[in-house]
N, C-alpha and C positions, 0 to 999 in steps of 0.2 A: 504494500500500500504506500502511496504517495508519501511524504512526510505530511506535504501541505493539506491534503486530505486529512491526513492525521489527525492535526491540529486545528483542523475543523469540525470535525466529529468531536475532537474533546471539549471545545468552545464552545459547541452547541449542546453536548451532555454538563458542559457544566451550568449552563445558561436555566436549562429545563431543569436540573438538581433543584438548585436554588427555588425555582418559583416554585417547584413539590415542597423545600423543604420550610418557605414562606408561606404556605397554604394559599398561593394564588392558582395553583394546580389542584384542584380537590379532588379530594381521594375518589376513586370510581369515573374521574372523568376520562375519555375515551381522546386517546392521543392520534392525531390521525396524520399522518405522515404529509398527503400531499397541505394542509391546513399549516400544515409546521413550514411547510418547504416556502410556500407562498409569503406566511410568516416574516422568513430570515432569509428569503430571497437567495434560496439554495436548491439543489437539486435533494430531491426524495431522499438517495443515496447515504450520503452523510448522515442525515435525519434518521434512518435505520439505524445506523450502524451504530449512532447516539442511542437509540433508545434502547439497543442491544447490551450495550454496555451498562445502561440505567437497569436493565433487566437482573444484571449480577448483583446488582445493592440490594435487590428485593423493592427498590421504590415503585420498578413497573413491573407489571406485568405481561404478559405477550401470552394471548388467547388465540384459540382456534376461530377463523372466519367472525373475532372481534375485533382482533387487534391490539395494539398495546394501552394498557389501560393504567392511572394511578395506584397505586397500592402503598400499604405499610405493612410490611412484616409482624409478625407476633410480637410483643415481646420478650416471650421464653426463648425464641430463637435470637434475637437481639443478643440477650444473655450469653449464651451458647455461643455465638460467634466472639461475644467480647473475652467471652473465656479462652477461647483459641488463643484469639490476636495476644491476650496478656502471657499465656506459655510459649508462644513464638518470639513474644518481645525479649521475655524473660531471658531465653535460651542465644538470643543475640546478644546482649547483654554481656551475661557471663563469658561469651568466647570475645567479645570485643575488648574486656577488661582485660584477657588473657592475651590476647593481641594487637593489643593497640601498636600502632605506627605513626611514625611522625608527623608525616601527610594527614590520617585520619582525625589525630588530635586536634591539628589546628582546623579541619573541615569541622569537628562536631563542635570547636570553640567560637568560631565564625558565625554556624548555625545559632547558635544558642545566645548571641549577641544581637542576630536578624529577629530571633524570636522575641526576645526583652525590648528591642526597639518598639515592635508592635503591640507589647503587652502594655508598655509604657504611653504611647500615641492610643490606648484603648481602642483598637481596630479590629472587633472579631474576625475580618476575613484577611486582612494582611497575616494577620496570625495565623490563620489558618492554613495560609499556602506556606508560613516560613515553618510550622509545624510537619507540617509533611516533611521538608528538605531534614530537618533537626531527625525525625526518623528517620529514613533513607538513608543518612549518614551511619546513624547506629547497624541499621544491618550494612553497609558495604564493611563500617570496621570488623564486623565479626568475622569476615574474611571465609566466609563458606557459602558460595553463591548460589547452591540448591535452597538455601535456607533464610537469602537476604532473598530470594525469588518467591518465596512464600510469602514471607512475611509481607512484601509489597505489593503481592493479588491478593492478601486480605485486609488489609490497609485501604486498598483502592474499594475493597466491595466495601466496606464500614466508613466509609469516606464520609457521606452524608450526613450521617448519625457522628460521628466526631465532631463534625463541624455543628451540630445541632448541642451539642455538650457547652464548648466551649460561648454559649450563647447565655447560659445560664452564669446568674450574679456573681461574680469575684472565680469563675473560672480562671480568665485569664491568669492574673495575677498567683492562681494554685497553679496551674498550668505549669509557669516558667519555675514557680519553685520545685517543684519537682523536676522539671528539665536540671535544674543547675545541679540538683543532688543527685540526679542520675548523671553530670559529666563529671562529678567531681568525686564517684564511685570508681567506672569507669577510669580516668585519669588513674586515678591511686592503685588501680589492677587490683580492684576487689571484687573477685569474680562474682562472691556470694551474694553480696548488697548492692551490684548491681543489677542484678538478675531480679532480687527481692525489689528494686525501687521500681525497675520498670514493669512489673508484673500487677503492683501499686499502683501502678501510672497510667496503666490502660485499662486495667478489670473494672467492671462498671459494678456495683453494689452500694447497700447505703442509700446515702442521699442523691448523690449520683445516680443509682438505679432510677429513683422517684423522680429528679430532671428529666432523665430520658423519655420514660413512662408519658411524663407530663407533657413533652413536647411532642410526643407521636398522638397522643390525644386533643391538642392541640389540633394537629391537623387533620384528626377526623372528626375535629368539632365544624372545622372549617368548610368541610365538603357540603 
C-alpha cells in the first residue's frame, strides 16, 4: 500500500475515532462509506480500509449486507484486553530495564519531556499522541521485536479507550507521574519495578475502571 494512502486511511480513522469517541457518532448509527467519501472528498477506498481498522478497536462494527455500524465493546472485554496490554507492558519493561542502550535512554528521556510539555500546556490530545511515542519507545528498548510487535497491535486496538482515560480529571498530571517512575525504574535496571510500574500504568481497575465505565456510557447515553 501506498504510504500516502497510508496516511490517509489513518487520518480519516483517526478523524471518525474521535467523533465515536465525542458521541457525535452515536452508537448504532450506520456508517456508510460512499456518505463518508462524499464527506472528506475521498475515494470509498481509504474510507474502508479506515473503518477496517476502526473494526479492531471494537468501536465499529462490520455487519453482513448492513455495513459498518457504531458500536462499544463490553466492558468485561475492555477489562480483559487492559489486562493483556498491562502483562505485555509489564514484560517490556522488565527486559528494557535489562537492556537499556544509550540511544534508547535518551529516546525514552526525550519522550517523557514531549509528554510533560503536554501534560503541563493541559492538552489531552497533544498528550495523547506524545503518549503513544513515550510507549513505543518502551517496547523498541526491550529489544525483542516479536514482543515490541505485540505490544503495538494492542496498543493500537485500545487506542480509543486510552485516549478516552486520559480525559478524565487530573489524569494527565497521574499520567506523567507515573511515566517518570516508570523511566526512572527503567534507567536504574530495575527489572522488577519496572515491570511492576508499568503493569500499574496500564491495568484499568478502581477508579479508573469507573472512568472508563462512565465514559462508554456516556456514549450510549448519547446515541
Amino acid at each position: 500500500m501506498e504510504p500516502e494512502r497510508v496516511n490517509q486511511s489513518l487520518r480519516l480513522r483517526q478523524t471518525i475515532e474521535t467523533e465515536i469517541v465525542d458521541g457525535r457518532l452515536a452508537i448504532g448509527a450506520r456508517l456508510d462509506e460512499t456518505e463518508l467519501a462524499e464527506r472528506f472528498g475521498v475515494s470509498r477506498t481509504p474510507i474502508r480500509e479506515a473503518l477496517l481498522q476502526l473494526a479492531m478497536t471494537g468501536l465499529v462494527e462490520i455487519k453482513p449486507r448492513r455495513g459498518a455500524l457504531v458500536s462499544a465493546p463490553d466492558p468485561q472485554l475492555l477489562i480483559a484486553m487492559f489486562e493483556t496490554m498491562a502483562e505485555i507492558e509489564a514484560a517490556c519493561g522488565r527486559l528494557a530495564a535489562r537492556r537499556l542502550i544509550p540511544a534508547d535512554e535518551a529516546a525514552l528521556k526525550a519522550a517523557l519531556a514531549a509528554c510533560a510539555a503536554a501534560a503541563e500546556a493541559q492538552d489531552p490530545e497533544a498528550y495523547y499522541e506524545e503518549n503513544y511515542v513515550f510507549h513505543t519507545v518502551v517496547y523498541r528498548a526491550c529489544r525483542n521485536a516479536f514482543l515490541a510487535e505485540q505490544a503495538r497491535l494492542l496498543h493500537r486496538r485500545l487506542a480509543p479507550f486510552r485516549r478516552m482515560q486520559l480525559r478524565a480529571r487530573h489524569r494527565l498530571g497521574q499520567s506523567l507521574a507515573e511515566h517518570e517512575a516508570i523511566v526512572a525504574a527503567i534507567v536504574a535496571g530495575d527489572e522488577t519495578l519496572a515491570s511492576e510500574r508499568l503493569r500499574a500504568h496500564v491495568i484499568v481497575q478502581g477508579d479508573r475502571f469507573s472512568d472508563l465505565v462512565a465514559s462508554l456510557r456516556a456514549i450510549n447515553d448519547a446515541a
